[in-house]
C-alpha positions, -999 to +999 in steps of 0.1 A: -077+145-037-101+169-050-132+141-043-124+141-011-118+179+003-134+209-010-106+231-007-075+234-033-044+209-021-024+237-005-048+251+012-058+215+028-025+210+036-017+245+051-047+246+072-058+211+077-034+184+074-029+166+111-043+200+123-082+203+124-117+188+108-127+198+070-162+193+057-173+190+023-202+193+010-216+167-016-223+202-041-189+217-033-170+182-048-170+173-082-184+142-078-218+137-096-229+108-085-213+105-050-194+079-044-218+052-050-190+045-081-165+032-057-183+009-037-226+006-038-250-010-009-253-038-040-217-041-042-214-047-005-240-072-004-220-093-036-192-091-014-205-104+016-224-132-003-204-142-031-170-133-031-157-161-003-153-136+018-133-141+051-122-129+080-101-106+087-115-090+058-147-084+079-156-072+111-193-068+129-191-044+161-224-044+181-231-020+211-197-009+210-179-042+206-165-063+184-186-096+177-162-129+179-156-143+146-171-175+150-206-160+154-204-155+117-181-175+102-177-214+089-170-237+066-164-227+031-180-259+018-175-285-003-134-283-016-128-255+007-109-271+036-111-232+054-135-224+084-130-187+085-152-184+054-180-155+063-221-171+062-244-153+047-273-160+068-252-154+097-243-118+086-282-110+077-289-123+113-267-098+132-273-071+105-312-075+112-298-071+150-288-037+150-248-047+143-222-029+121-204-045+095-166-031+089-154-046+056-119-041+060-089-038+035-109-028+007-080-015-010-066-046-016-099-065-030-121-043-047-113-028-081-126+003-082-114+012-043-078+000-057-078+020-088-087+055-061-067+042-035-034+040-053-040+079-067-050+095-037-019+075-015+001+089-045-011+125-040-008+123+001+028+107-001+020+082+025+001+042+029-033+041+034-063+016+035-099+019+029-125+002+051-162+002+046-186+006+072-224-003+067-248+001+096-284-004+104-310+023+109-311+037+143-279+019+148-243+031+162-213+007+158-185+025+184-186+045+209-167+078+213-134+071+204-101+082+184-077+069+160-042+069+150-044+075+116-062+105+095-092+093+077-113+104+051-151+097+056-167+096+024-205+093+028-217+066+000-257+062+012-276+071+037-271+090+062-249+094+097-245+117+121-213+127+134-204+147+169-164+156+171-149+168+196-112+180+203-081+156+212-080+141+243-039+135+231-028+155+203-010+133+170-013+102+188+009+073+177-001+035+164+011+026+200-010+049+221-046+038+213-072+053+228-084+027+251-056+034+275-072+074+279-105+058+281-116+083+313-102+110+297-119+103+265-159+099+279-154+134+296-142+153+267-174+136+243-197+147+272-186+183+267-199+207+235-185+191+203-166+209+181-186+197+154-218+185+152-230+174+115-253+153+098-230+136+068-256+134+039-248+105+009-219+124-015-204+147+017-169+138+031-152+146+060-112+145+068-105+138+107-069+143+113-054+115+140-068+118+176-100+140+173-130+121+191-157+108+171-188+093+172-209+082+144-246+066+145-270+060+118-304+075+110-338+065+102-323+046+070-290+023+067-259+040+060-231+031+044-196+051+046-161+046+034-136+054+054-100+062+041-072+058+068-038+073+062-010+058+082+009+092+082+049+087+091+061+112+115+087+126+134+087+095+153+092+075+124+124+087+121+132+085+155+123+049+153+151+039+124+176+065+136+180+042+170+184+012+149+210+028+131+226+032+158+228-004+167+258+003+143+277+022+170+298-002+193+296+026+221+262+024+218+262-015+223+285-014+255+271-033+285+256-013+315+282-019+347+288-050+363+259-052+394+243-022+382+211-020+401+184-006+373+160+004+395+177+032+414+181+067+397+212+074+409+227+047+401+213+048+359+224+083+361+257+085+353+249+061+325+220+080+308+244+110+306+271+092+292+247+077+266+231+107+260+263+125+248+272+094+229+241+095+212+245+125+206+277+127+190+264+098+169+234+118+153+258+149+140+272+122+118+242+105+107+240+094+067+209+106+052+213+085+026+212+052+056+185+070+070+166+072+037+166+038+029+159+026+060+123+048+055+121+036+018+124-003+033+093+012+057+073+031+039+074+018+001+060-022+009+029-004+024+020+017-007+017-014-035+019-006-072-015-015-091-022-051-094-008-067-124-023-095-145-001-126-141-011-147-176-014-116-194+022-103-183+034-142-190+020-137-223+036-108-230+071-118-226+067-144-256+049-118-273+078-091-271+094-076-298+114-039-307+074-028-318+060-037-287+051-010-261+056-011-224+049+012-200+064+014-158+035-002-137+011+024-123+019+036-092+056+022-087+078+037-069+113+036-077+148+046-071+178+041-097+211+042-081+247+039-101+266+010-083+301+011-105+296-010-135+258-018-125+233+002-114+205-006-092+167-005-093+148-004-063+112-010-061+086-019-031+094-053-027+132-061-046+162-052-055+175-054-092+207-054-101+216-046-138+247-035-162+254-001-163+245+003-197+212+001-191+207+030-171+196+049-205+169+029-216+156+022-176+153+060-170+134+064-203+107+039-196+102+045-161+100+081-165+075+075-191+097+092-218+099+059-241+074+033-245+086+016-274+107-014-268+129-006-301+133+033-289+153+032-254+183+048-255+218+033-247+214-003-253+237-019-287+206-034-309+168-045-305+179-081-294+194-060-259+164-041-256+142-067-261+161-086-234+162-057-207+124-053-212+117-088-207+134-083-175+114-059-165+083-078-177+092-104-154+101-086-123+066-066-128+083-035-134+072-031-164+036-038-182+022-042-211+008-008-225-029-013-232-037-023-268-002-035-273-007-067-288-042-061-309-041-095-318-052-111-283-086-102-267-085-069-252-055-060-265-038-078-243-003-098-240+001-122-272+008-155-271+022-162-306+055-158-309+066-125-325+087-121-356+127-113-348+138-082-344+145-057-371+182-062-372+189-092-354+216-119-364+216-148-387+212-168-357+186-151-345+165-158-377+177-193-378+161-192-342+132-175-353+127-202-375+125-227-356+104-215-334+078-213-364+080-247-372+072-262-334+110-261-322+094-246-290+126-250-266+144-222-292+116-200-286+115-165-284+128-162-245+157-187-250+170-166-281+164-132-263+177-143-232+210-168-243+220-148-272+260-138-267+259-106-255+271-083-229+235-074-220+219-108-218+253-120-193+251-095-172+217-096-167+220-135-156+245-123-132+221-096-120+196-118-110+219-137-089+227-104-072+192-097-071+185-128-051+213-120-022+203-080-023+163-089-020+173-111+014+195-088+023+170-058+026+142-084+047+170-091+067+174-053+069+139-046+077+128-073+104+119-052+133+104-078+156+103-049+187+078-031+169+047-048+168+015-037+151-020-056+154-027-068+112-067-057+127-075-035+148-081-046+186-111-034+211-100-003+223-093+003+188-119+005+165-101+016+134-109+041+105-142+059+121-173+042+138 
């Protein structure tokens, strides 16, 4: 937070937050360099020449529009049966012609962008994306216009100037674009702005939702990240409290028979019986139902940090008690007792596991324990060893860094470790075995098939796991609510 806004956190979010512009100054923000460390004009040109970029992960606008994707895109060539793929030569063609290029979803492909992304999402409590906008001398890509999302503008290089101007619809939601107050919107930008700046390479500047903007380059390029937070709000939880109460069979009841919809008086007496239905329902709402519905919403927007898939394969051979693990950066979870199991829910499953293994899973997510042989609760290392490998392989958990110092990097081993300090005779005989090229009595197999109470439940679990997971998708389809994967004309996205 503190390289985006000039202010402390609590005074941002007292005095700004969804409530009015901030600038910062590039000497007010303790960023030396800018931010030519998340993303450079050299980076941007490797991605748009080669990285296989494709669309929708790029966008060109020109004279207030969005270009059609097959002016720029094609095959991907030999071996690539795609035709989305973006062409170079195309891009420098529509570049050299005055056109804006929006590289989109940045948080999701660029490892620097990732790495800030997941922080500042973690200090701001709520999803966001980052987009990068790169646009010719001279040039503008939008026209006056709003969004429904707060962004952060982080001037990279060059420079842009910027002419705001109050909303035209105050806190305006995903389904209230601006191109339906188009009128409304070109006579408020012909008025005074109510800020009129010239963002310099190392500024920022945080828009809240619905303030007009305009942006347009100056005598050089520019290039400008643009940080959009998809704030929940009130709405939100408007949204899930109706489906809840889909649960409410007076709620459900069907209108009168020949019930003519279109007059008032006869919807009437049915909007005030509903009405005090409703009502009645919401005194009694569950938090608890209304908080997981939110979790299901919110949590699969905000993704941990990426994980390294043969690395985190590697590891689970290479586990033993000396091994040390740590919660993947930027999880979010919730640990629930469930009677004799308790349950872990993270942004994309739930995991069911034996009650005794609350202990040790509070330690390592919390971050108290990082040693495999140290978490708490569990009988000996063979039951530790087994709940981490879980963990390992439901990308809970990773591999702390340096770990196994005797792959590259530090990374996850591949040679099989030695038993665990304490384990049985038939463990070492196991062990053995493994040694001497018996691979299908490897390390997992003895681990994972020992006798124990751990290593059965935990087969059991992942059966549960399997209904619970489709039982929370089923919980969160909500085909009524529709939002574009790109953003539309009429709605130019994260800032122009």
């Amino acid at each position: 937070m503190a390289r985006c806004v000039s202010v402390e956190p609590a005074t941002f979010a007292a005095a700004h937050w969804g409530q009015t512009p901030l600038l910062s100054r590039a000497h007010e923000l303790p960023n030396p360099s800018g931010f030519r460390d998340l993303l450079s004009p050299a980076d941007a040109d490797d991605l748009l020449s080669r990285r296989g970029l494709r669309t929708p992960f790029l966008r060109v606008a020109q004279d207030g529009v969005l270009v059609p994707a097959a002016r720029y895109t094609g095959g991907g060539g030999a071996g690539a049966e795609i035709t989305d793929q973006v062409l170079d030569e195309k891009i420098l063609d529509l570049y050299a012609g005055g056109a804006t290029l929006v590289l989109q979803g940045l948080h999701r492909t660029w490892p620097a962008l990732i790495d800030f992304a997941r922080d500042l999402g973690l200090a701001v409590g709520q999803p966001l994306q980052v987009n990068a906008y790169l646009t010719p001398a001279g040039s503008q890509g939008f026209a006056t216009h709003y969004d429904t999302h707060d962004v952060f503008v982080l001037q990279v290089d060059g420079g842009k100037h910027w002419r705001i101007h109050p909303p035209v619809l105050p806190d305006p939601l995903e389904r209230q674009p601006w191109g339906g107050r188009a009128d409304e919107v070109v006579a408020t930008a012909t008025g005074a702005p109510a800020l009129d700046v010239l963002l310099a390479p190392g500024d920022a500047l945080y828009l809240p939702r619905g303030w007009l903007h305009s942006a347009a380059a100056q005598e050089r390029s520019s290039l400008h990240l643009t940080v959009g937070v998809r704030a929940l709000t009130r709405y939100t939880l408007v949204e899930e409290l109706l489906a809840l109460a889909a649960e409410d069979q007076r709620l459900r009841a069907t209108l009168p028979f020949g019930i003519d919809v279109s007059a008032p008086e006869a919807v009437e007496p049915e909007l005030t019986e509903t009405v005090e239905i409703l009502r009645d329902w919401l005194r009694r709402v569950d938090p608890t139902a209304l908080a997981a519905r939110l979790r299901q919403r919110a949590w699969p927007a905000a993704r941990p940090a990426p994980l390294h898939p043969l690395a985190q394969a590697a590891a689970l051979g290479a586990l033993g008690p000396d091994s040390r693990v740590t919660p993947r950066p930027g999880l979010r979870w919730q640990l629930t007792p469930a009677g004799e199991r308790v349950t872990l829910r993270v942004f994309d499953r739930t995991i069911t596991l034996p009650q005794m293994c609350a202990p040790a899973l509070r330690a390592l997510l919390s971050g108290e324990v990082s040693r495999v042989g140290d978490l708490p609760g569990l009988a000996d290392d063979t039951d530790r060893v087994t709940l981490v490998r879980r963990l390992l392989r439901e990308a809970v958990a990773v591999p702390a860094h340096g770990s196994c110092p005797n792959l590259p990097d530090g990374g996850a081993a591949g040679d099989p470790p030695p038993p665990p300090t304490g384990s049985t005779d038939q463990g070492q005989e196991k062990h053995r075995r493994q040694q001497s090229g018996d691979h299908h009595h490897g390390h997992r197999a003895w681990a994972e098939h020992r006798v124990s109470p751990v290593g059965q439940n935990l087969r059991r679990g992942q059966a549960d796991q399997r209904a619970e997971q489709g039982h929370d998708q089923r919980q969160h389809r909500q085909p009524d609510r529709q939002v574009p994967a790109v953003p539309v004309a009429g709605r130019p996205g994260d800032g122009a």
